[in-house]
C-alpha distance (Angstrom), angle and dihedral (degrees) to the residues before:
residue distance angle dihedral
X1 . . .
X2 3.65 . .
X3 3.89 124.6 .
X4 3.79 98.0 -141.8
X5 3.34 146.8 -4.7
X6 3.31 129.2 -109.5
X7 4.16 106.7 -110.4
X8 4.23 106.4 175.2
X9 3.63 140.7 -22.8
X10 4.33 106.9 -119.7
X11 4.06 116.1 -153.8
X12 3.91 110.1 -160.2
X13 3.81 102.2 -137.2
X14 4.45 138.0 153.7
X15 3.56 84.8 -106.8
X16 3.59 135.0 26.8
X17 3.84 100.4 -165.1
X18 3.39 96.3 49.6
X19 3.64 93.8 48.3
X20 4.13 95.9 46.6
X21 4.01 82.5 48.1
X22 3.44 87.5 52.2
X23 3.93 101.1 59.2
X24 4.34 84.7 29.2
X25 3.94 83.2 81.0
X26 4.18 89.4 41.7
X27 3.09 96.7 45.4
X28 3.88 118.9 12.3
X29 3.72 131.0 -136.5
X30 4.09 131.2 92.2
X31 3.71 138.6 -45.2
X32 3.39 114.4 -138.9
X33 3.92 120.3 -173.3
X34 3.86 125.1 -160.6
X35 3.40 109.5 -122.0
X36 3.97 119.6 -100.5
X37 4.28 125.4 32.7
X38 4.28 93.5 11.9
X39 4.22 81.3 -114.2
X40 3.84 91.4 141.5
X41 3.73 127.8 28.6
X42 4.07 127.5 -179.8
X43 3.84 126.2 -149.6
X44 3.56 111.6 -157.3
X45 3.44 110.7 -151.2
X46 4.16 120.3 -155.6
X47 3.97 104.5 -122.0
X48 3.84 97.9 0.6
X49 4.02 142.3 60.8
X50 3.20 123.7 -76.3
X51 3.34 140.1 -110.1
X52 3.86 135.2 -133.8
X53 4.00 134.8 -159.3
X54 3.47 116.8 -157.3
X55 3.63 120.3 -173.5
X56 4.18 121.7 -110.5
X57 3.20 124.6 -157.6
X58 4.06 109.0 -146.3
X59 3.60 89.9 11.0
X60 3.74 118.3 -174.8
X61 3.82 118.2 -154.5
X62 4.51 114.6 -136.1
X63 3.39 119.2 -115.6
X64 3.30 121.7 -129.0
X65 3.27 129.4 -117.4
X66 4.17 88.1 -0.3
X67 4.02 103.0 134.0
X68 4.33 78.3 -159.3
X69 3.87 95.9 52.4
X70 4.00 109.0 42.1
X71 3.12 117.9 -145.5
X72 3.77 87.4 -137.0
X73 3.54 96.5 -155.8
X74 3.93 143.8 -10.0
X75 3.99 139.5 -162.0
X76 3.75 120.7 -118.4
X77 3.89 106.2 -152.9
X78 3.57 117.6 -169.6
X79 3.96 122.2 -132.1
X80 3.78 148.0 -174.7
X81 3.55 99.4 -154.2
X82 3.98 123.8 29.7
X83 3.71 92.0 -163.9
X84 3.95 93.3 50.4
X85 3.30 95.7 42.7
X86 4.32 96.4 54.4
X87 3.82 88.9 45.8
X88 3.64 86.9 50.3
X89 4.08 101.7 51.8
X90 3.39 87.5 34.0
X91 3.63 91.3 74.4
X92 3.45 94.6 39.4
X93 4.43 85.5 62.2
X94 3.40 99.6 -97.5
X95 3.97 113.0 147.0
X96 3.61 127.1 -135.2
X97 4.25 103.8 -113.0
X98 4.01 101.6 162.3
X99 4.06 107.0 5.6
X100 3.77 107.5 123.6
X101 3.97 99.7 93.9
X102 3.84 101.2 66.7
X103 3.85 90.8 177.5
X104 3.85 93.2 71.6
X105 3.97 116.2 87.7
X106 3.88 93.6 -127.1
X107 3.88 138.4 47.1
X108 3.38 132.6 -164.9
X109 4.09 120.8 -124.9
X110 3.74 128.4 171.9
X111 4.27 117.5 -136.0
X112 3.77 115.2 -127.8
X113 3.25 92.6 -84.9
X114 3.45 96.2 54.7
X115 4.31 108.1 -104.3
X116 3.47 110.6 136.5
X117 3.73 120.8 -121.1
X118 4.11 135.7 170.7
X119 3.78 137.3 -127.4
X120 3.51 110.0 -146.1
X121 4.05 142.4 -179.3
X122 3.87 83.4 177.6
């Protein structure tokens, strides 16, 4: 039997609104700020969990791959089209981290504020 479940995924970032606007566009679904300084913002997302952006002060982004800055985490987003889906969080201000090999069914982007996440077809 499990202990807990699991309630939302929280990315440290500069600035939470930016950030949950960010993966808005990837992902869809509503930003939600708490009241008061903007420290922590949720996205709801339709038919998955959320996610949450809480503000950092002296954040430092991962590197990725570094093997002496983890990247501590990443997001594995699931897509229909690899193509589409590039052009698409390009836009937004994602940056190209592992994209060369187009013959792979995943590549690796980093968010604006520089956590690396995945497009896959996998």
């Amino acid at each position: 039997m499990a202990l807990a479940k699991l309630d939302v995924v929280v990315l440290d970032c500069p600035d939470p609104r930016a950030l949950a606007g960010f993966y808005a566009g990837v992902l869809g679904g509503t930003v939600e700020a708490d009241p008061g300084d903007g420290a922590w913002v949720d996205l709801k997302v339709p038919g998955g969990p959320a996610l949450a952006f809480q503000r950092a002060p002296g954040f430092v982004p991962p590197r990725w791959p570094a093997a002496d800055h983890s990247q501590q985490f990443h997001l594995d987003l699931v897509v229909e089209d690899l193509d589409a889906a590039e052009k698409g969080v390009l836009e937004l201000g994602a940056r190209p981290l592992d994209t060369e090999d187009r013959e792979r069914t995943f590549r690796v982007y980093a968010d604006p504020a520089g956590h690396p996440f995945c497009l896959c077809t996998c």
